[in-house]
C-alpha positions in Angstrom: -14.7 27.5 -30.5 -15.6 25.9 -33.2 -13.1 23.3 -35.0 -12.1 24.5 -38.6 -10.2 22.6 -41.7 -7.2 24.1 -40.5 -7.8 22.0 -36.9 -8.2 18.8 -39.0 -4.7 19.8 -41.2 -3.1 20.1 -38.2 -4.0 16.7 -36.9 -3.7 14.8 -40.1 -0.3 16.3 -40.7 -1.5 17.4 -44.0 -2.2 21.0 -45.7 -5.6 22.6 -45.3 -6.1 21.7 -49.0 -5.5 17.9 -48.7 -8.1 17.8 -46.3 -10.8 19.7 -48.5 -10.0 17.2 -51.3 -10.0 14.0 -49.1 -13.5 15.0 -47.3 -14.6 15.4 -51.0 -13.5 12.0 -52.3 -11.0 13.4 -54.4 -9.4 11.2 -56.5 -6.0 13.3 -56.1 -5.5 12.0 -52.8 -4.1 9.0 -51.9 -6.8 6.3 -49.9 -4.8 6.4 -46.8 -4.5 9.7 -46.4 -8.2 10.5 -47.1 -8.7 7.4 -43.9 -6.1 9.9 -41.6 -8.1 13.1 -42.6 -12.0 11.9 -41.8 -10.7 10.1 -38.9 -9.0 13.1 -37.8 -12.0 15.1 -38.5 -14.0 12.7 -36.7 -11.8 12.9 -33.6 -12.3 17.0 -33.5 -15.6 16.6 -34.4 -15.1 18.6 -37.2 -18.6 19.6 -39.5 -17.8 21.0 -43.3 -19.8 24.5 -43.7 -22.8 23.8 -45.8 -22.1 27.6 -46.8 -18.8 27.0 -47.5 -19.4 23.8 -49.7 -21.7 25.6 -51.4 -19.9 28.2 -52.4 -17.9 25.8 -54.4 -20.3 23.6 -55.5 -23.1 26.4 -57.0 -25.7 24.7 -54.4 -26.9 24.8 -51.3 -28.9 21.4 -51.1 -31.6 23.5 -49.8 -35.1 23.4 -52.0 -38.2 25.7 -51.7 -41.6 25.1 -50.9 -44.3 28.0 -51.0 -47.5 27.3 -49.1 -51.0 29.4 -48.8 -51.2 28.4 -45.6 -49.5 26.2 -43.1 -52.4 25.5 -41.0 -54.4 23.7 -44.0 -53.5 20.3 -42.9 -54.0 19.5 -47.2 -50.6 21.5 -47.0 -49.4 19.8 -44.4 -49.9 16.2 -46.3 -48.6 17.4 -49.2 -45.4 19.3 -47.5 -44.6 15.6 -46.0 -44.1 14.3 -49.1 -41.9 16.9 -50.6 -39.9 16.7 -47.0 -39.0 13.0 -47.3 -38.2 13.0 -51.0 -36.0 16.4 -50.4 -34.2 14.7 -47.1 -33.8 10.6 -48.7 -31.9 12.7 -51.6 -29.4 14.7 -49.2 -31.7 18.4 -49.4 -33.3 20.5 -46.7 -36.2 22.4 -47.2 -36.8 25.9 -46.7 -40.5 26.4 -46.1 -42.2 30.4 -46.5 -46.6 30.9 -46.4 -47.7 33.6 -48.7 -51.0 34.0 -46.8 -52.4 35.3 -50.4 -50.6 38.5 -49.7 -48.5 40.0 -52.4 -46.0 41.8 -49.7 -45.6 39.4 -48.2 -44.7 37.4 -51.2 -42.1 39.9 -52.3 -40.7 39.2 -48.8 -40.5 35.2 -49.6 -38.5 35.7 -52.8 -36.1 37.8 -50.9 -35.7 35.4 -48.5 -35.6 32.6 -50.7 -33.0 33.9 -53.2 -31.3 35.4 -49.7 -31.0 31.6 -49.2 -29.7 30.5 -52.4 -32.2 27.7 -53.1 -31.3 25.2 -55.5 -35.1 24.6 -57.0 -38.9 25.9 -55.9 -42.2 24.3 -55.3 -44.9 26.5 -55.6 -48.1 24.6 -53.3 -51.1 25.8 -55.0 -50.3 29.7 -54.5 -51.0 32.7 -56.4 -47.4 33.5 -57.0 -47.5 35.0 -60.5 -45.7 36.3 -63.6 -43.2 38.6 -61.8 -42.4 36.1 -59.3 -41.6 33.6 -61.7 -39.3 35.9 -63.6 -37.0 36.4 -61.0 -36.3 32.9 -59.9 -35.8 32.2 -63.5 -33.3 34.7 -64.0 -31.5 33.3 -61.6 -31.2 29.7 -62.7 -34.0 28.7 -60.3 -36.1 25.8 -61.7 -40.0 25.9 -60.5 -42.2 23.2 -60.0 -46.0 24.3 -59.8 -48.8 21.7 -57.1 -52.3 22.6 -58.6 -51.4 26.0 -60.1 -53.9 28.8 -59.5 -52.3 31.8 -61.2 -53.6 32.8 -64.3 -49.7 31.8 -66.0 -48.8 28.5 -67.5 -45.9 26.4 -65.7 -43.9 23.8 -68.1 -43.1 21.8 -65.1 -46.5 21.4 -62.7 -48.1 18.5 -60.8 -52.3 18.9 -61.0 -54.8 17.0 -59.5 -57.8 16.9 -61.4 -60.2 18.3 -59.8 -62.7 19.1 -62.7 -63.0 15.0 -62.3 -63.0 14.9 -58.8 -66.1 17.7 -58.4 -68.2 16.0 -61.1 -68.3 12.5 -59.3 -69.0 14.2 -56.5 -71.9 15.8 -58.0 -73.0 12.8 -59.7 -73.4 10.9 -56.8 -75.4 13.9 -55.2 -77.7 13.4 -58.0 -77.7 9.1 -57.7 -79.1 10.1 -54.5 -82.1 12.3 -55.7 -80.4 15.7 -55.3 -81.3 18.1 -57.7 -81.3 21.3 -55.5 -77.1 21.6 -54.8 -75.4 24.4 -54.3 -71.4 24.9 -54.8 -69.6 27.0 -52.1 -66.4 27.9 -53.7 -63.2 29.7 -52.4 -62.7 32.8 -55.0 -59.0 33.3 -53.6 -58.1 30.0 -54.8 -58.3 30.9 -58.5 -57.7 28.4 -61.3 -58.5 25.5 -58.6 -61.9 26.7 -57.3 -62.8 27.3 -61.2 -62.0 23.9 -61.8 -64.2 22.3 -59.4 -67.0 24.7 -59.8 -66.6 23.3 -63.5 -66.7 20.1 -62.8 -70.0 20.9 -60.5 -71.1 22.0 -63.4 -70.9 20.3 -66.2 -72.2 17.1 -64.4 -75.5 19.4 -63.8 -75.6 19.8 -67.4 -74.9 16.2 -68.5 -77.9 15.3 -66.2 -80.1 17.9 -67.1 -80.3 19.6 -64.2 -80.6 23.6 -63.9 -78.0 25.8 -61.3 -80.6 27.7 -59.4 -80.1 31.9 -58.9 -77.5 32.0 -55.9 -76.8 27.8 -55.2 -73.0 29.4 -57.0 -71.5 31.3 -54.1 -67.7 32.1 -53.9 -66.3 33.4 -50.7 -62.9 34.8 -50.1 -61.3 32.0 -48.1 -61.5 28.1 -47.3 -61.7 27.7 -43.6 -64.6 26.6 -41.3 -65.4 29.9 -40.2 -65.9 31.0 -43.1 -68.3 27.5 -43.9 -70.3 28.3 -41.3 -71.1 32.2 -42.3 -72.1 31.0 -45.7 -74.9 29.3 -44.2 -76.8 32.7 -43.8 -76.9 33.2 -47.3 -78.2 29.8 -48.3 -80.5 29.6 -45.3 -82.0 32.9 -46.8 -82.8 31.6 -50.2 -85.8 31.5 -51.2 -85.7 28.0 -52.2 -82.9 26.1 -49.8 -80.8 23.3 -51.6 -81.0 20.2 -50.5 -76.9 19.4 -50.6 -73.8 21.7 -50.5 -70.5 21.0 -52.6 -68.0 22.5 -51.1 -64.9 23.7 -52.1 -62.6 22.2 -49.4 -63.3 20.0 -46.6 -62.0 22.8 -44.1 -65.4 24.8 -45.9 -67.9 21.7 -45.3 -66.8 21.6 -41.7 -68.0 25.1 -41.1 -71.0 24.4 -43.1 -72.1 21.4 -41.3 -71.5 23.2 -38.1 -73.7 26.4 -39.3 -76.2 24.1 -40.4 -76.0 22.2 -36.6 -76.5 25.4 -35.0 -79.1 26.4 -37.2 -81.5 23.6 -36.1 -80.8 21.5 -39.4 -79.7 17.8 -39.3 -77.2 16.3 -41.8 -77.4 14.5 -43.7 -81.4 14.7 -42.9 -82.0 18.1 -44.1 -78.9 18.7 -45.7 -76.5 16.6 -47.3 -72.6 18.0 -47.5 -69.5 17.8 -49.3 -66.1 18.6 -49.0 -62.9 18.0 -51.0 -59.3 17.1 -50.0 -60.0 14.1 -47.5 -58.2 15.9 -44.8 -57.4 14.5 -41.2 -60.5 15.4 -40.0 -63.0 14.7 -42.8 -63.1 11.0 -41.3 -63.8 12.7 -37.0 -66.4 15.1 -37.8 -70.3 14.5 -36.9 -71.2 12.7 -38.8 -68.4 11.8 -41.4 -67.8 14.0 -44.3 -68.0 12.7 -47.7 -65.4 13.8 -49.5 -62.7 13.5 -52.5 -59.4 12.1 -51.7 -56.4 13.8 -53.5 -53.7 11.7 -53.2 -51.5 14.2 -51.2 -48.4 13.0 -50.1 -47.7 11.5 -53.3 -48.4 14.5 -55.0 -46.0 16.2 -52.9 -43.7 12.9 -53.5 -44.3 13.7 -57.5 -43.2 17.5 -57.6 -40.0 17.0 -55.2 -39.0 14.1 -57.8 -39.7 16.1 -60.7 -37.7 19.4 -59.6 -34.5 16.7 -58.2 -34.8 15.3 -62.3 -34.8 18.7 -63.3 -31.9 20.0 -60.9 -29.5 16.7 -62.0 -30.3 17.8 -65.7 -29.6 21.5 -64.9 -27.8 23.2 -67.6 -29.4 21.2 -70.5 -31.9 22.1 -72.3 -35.2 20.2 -72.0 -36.9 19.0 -75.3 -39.9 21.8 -76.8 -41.9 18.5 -76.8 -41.7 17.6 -72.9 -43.7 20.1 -70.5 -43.1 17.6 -68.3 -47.4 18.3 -66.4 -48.6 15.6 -65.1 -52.3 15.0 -63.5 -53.1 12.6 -61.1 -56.8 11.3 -60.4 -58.0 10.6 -56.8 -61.2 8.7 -55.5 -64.8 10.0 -54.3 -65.0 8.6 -50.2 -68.9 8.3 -49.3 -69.0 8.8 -45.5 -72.4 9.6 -43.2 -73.0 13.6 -44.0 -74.5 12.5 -47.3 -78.1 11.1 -48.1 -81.5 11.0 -49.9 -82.9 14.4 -50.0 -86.0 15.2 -47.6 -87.9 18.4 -49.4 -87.3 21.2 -47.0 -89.8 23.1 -48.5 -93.5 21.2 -48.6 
């Protein structure tokens, strides 16, 4: 049976109330009697109910984090960082994947209000207007990672990927490139738009026409889907000579369509990905990529939404959306090179 204040009371020789008060540091009670009641309750082994304190209190130390998908290991980065800055602050975290699937997301609201979370972090998921709504009628503050809904978030955490897909494509073109395609993911809204941006506006600084069909968006980021996208650019009638892709999960698949397809890369084909996940650095041969500084992104939201959650109740200045966009670095690896013309 589990030991209750009333356990501790009994011990301490005190009332049910003193020991509430002395466990909380209450400045009512007397130093030596707050020693006799935590080393009673350390005797019995005595654990406050989280529910019960938070009753009180208005919180549960719990926070939010809503993924796409947990088996992105991007996600998996960035949910570390949140994790440690949640637990070195005294907060759990309550983690839900929407999968992109807006029953599912209803579901996760439920739950999440269900658990009485003190803040949310939304990790690059379409959650949207209606979503939003509800939290914030309930006093829930929302911090946004890379925000792909079509809404506008006063408290968000970008990465700036519109920078990140142009140096990639410049260096394509430092290398000779002037065939590349962009392989996008078109569930990923505002961030796929972003890079595809990026992609092109460094074809247009450097002169360089987007052939018919080197713009492709599929419905999804994973290597599977990297490696059936290789049919259609295998079928054009004039091939690319490189491939940015949306995500590194993408380029994997493409490199391995391309590999079973009798191409060599970065011989026939040169490839890149985006993220600088895991295993960007283990695949054959080494993916170039863009490194999005991950963990400390997911270090920067959790500090923002704890700022926001110890200022709860004011009201922040009109002047202070409180966005902020980080910048991350272009990693040349071995699945990039000179072009060889696949087509003389």
């Amino acid at each position: 049976m589990a030991v209750t204040i009333k356990d501790v009371a009994k011990r301490a020789g005190v009332t049910h109330s003193t020991v509430s008060r002395a466990l909380q540091d209450s400045p009512l009670i007397s130093e030596v009697t707050t020693r006799r009641v935590r080393q009673a309750a350390l005797e019995l082994g005595y654990q406050p109910s989280a529910a019960a304190r938070s009753l009180k209190t208005r919180s549960t130390k719990v926070l939010g984090a809503v993924v796409s998908n947990i088996d992105d290991p991007f996600f998996g980065e960035v949910l570390q960082g949140i994790e440690d800055t949640a637990q070195s602050n005294g907060y759990s975290l309550f983690i839900a994947t929407s999968q992109h699937d807006q029953e599912r997301q209803k579901v996760i609201v439920r739950a999440l209000r269900e658990h009485r979370v003190d803040g949310l972090i939304i990790c690059s998921t379409s959650f949207g207007a209606e979503q939003h709504k509800q939290f914030s009628q309930n006093g829930i503050p929302i911090v946004v990672i890379n925000n792909q809904a079509a809404e506008d978030y006063k408290y968000s955490i970008y990465h700036d990927d519109v920078d990140g897909s142009a140096q990639i494509t410049h260096y394509l073109l430092s290398l000779g490139h002037t065939r590349i395609a962009y392989l996008g993911n078109s569930l990923s809204g505002r961030t796929t738009l972003d890079r595809l941006t990026g992609f092109q506006q460094a074809m247009q600084v450097s002169g360089q026409a987007i052939q018919d069909g080197y713009i492709m968006q599929i419905p999804g980021g994973n290597p599977e889907q990297g490696v059936a996208a290789m049919d259609h650019l295998l079928a054009l009638p004039t091939r690319p000579t490189a491939v940015v892709c949306y995500n590194d999960m993408l380029a994997i698949g493409v490199i391995r369509g391309l590999q079973q397809a009798g191409y060599q890369v970065p011989g026939d084909f040169s490839v890149t990905g985006f993220d600088n996940i895991i295993y960007s650095a283990y695949t054959t041969p080494p993916l170039t990529t863009f490194d999005q500084p991950k963990r400390f992104i997911g270090v920067e939201a959790a500090r923002l939404l704890l700022g926001l959650l110890k200022s709860f109740g004011d009201e922040a200045p009109a002047d202070e959306p409180r966005i902020r966009k980080l910048k991350g670095r272009l990693l040349v690896r071995a699945s990039t090179g000179p072009p060889r013309d696949l087509n003389s």
